[in-house]
C-alpha positions in Angstrom: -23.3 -0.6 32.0 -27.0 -2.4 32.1 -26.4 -5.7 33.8 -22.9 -6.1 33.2 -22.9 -6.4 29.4 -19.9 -6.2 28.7 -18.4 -9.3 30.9 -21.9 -11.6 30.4 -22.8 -10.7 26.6 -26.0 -10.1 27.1 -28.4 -7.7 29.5 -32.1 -7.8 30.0 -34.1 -5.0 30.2 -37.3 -4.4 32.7 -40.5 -3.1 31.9 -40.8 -0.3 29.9 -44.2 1.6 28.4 -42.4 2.4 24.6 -41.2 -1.1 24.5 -44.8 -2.4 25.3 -46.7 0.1 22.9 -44.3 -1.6 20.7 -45.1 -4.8 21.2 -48.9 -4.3 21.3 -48.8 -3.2 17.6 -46.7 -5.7 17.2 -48.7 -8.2 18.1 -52.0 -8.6 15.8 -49.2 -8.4 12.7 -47.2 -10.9 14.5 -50.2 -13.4 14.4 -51.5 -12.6 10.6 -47.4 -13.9 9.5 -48.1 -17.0 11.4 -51.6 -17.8 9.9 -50.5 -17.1 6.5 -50.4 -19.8 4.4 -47.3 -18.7 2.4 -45.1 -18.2 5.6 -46.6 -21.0 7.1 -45.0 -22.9 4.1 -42.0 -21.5 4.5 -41.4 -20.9 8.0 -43.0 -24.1 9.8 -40.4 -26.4 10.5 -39.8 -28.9 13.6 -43.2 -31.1 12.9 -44.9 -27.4 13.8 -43.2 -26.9 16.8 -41.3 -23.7 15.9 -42.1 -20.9 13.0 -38.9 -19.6 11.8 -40.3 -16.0 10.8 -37.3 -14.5 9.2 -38.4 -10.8 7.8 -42.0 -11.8 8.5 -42.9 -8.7 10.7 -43.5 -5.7 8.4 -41.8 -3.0 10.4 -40.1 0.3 8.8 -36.6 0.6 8.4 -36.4 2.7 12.1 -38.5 -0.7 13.6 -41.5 1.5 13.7 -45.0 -0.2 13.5 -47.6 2.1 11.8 -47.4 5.3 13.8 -45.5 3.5 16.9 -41.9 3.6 17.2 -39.7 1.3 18.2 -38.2 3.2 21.3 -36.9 2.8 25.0 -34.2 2.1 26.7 -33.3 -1.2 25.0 -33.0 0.3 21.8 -31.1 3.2 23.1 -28.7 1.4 25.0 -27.9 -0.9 21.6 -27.3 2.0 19.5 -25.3 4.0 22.1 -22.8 0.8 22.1 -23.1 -0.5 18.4 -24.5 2.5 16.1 -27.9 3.2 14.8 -27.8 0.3 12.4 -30.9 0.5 9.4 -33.4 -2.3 10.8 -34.6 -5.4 8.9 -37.7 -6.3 9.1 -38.3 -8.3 12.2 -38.1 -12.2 13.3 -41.2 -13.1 14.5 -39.7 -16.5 16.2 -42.8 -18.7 17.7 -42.3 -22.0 19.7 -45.0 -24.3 20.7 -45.6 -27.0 23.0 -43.7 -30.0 22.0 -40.4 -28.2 20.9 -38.2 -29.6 20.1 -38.6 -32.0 17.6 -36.9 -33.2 14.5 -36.4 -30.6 12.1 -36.9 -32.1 8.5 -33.6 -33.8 6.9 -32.2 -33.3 10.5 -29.7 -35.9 11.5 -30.2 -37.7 14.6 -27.1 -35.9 15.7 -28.2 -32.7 14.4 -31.3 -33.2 16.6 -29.6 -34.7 19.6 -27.7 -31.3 19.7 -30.9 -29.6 19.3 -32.3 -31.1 22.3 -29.6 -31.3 24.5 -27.5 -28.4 23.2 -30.6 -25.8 23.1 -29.3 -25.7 19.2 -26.7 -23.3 20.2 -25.0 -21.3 18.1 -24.1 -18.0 16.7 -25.9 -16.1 14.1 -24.6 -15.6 10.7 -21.8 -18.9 11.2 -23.6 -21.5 8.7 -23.1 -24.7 7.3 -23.6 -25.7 3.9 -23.3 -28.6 1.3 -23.3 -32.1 1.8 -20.1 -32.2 4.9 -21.8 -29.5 6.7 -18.5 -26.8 6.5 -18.9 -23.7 8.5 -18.4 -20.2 7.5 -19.2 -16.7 8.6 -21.5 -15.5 5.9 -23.2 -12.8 7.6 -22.3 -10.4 10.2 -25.0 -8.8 13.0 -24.2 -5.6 14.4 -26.5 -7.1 17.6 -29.4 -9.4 18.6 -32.5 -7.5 20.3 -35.4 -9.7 21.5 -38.8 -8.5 22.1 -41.4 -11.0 23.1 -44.9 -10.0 22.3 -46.8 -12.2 24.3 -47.2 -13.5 27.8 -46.0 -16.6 27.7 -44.1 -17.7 30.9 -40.4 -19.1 31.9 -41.1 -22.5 30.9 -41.6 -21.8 26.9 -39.0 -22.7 25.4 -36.6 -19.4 26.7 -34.1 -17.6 25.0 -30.4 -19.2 26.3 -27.1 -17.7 26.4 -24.0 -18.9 28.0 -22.2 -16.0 30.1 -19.5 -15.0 28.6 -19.3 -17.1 25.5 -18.8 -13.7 23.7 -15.0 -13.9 24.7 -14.4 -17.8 24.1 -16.1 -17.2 20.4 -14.0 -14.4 19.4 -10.6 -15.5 20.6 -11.2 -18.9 19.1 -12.4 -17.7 15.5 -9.9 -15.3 15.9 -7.2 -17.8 16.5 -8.4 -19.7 13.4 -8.0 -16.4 11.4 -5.1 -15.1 12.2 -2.8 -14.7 9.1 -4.7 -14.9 6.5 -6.4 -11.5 4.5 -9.0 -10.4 6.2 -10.7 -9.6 3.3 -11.3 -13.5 2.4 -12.3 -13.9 5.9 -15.8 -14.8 4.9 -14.4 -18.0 2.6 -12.6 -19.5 5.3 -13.9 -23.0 6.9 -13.6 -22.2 10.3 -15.8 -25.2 11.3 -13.1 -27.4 13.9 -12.5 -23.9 15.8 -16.1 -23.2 16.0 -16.8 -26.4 17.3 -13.4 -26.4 19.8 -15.0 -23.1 20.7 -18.4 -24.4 21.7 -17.0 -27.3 23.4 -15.2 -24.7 25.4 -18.3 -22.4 26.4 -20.4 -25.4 27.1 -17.5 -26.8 29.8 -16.7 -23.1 31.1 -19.9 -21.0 31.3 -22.9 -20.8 32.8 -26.3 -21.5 30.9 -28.9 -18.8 31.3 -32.4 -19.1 30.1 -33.8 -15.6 29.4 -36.7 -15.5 29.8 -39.1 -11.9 29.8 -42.8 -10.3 28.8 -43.9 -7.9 26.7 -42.7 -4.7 27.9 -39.2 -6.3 28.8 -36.5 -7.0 26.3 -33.1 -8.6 26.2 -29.9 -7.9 24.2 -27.5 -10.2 23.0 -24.1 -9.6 22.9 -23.4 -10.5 18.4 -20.7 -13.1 19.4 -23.0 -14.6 22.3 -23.3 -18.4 21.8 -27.2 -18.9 22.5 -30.4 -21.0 21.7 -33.8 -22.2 22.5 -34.8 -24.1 25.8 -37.1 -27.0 25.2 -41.0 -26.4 25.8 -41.9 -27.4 29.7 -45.1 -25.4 29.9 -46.6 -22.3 28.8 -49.7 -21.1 26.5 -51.1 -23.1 23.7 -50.8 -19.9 21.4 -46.5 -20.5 22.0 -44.4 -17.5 22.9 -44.2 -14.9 20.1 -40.7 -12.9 20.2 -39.7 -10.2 17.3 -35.8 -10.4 16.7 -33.5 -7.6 15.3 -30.2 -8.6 14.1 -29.5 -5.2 11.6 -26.4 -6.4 9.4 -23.2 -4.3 10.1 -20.9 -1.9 7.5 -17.2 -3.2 7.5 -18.2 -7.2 6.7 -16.6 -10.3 9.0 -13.6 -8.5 10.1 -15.4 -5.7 11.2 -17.8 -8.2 13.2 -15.1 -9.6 15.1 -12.2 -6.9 15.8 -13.8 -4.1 15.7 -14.2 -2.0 18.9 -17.9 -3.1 19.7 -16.6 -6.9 19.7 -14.8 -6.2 23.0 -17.3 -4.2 24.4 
């Protein structure tokens, strides 16, 4: 299995001449959703350090930009293991120099964890109202990452803890156990989420992931991971599209089905 998935939670792929067709189409759209005043408004958050992007790339439903598809062996090798999931359209996630800093109504906590923590955490697990409770509101069949510029190792990388796939599950897991799955969604699981990232931070390694257009790197969906803080790189940021395709069979899917131990 490509670089050990299945124990790590996450692989990285090399170069690759679909992938990079990809990302040169890619690219020019990439840069008209960061320029445009209405996602700008929306997206720009960290004093302009970081555009959110969600859905901002306007991809078809197979990924495919214009007449280029989305193809390769990174793709591949995600569908072979998780399914060929129908594709959102794309993150396009860009960091600048100066990340991180506060986001706005950030606590100084909230930041402190940003900046020492990476702002780790798992897709689709959010907080909400006023205490900040924790539930699993969406569930991600995967995380692909595509960057679509050269941008360099020191801006503000991709980071995943090795292994933290396992810790997550068997603590949300723990947390769940007895009570209908189907309600899993409504539960608070926010003290065995945080036990559980307490756990990964003290028993597995940090890994910054870092990669160029051409390259790509899959995340494992119950890989605890974040963004390095900005040590050098290009004044343009590093531009990376993100697929996260949403998964039949809801939270308890997400977490016991057979993909989750893979």
């Amino acid at each position: 299995m490509v670089g050990g998935f299945a124990e790590k939670g996450y692989c990285r792929f090399g170069f690759d001449p679909a992938l990079k067709s990809w990302a040169e189409a890619a690219l020019p759209l990439a840069r008209a959703a960061v320029a445009d005043p209405e996602q700008r408004a929306r997206w720009l958050v960290c004093q302009g350090t970081w555009f959110v992007g969600v859905d901002a790339l306007p991809n078809g439903g197979d990924g495919a930009i214009g007449d280029v598809p989305l193809a390769g062996e990174a793709i591949e090798f995600a569908e072979g293991l998780f399914g060929a999931l129908p594709l959102h359209p794309a993150q396009v996630s860009v960091v600048w120099p100066g990340y991180p800093r506060p986001r706005q109504g950030e606590s100084e906590a909230a930041f402190r964890y940003r900046e020492k923590r990476d702002a780790a955490h798992l897709d689709g697990v959010k907080a909400s109202g006023a205490d900040r409770r924790r539930r699993i509101e969406e569930a991600h069949g995967w995380i692909l990452g595509i960057p679509l510029n050269e941008a360099g190792a020191g801006a503000s990388p991709l980071v995943v803890w090795d292994g933290s796939h396992k810790v997550m599950r068997a603590r949300l897991l723990a947390a769940l156990n007895g009570m209908d799955e189907a309600g899993w969604g409504e539960v608070d699981v926010t003290e065995a989420y945080q036990a559980a990232r307490q756990e990964v931070f003290e028993t597995c390694a940090r890994i910054e992931l870092a990669a160029k257009p051409g390259e790509a790197y899959l995340l494992h969906r119950l890989s605890l991971h974040g963004v390095a803080p900005w040590r050098q790189g290009p004044d343009e940021g590093r531009m990376v599209a993100y697929f996260r395709p949403e998964m039949p069979g809801g939270v308890a899917e997400w977490l016991k089905g057979l993909s989750s131990l893979i």
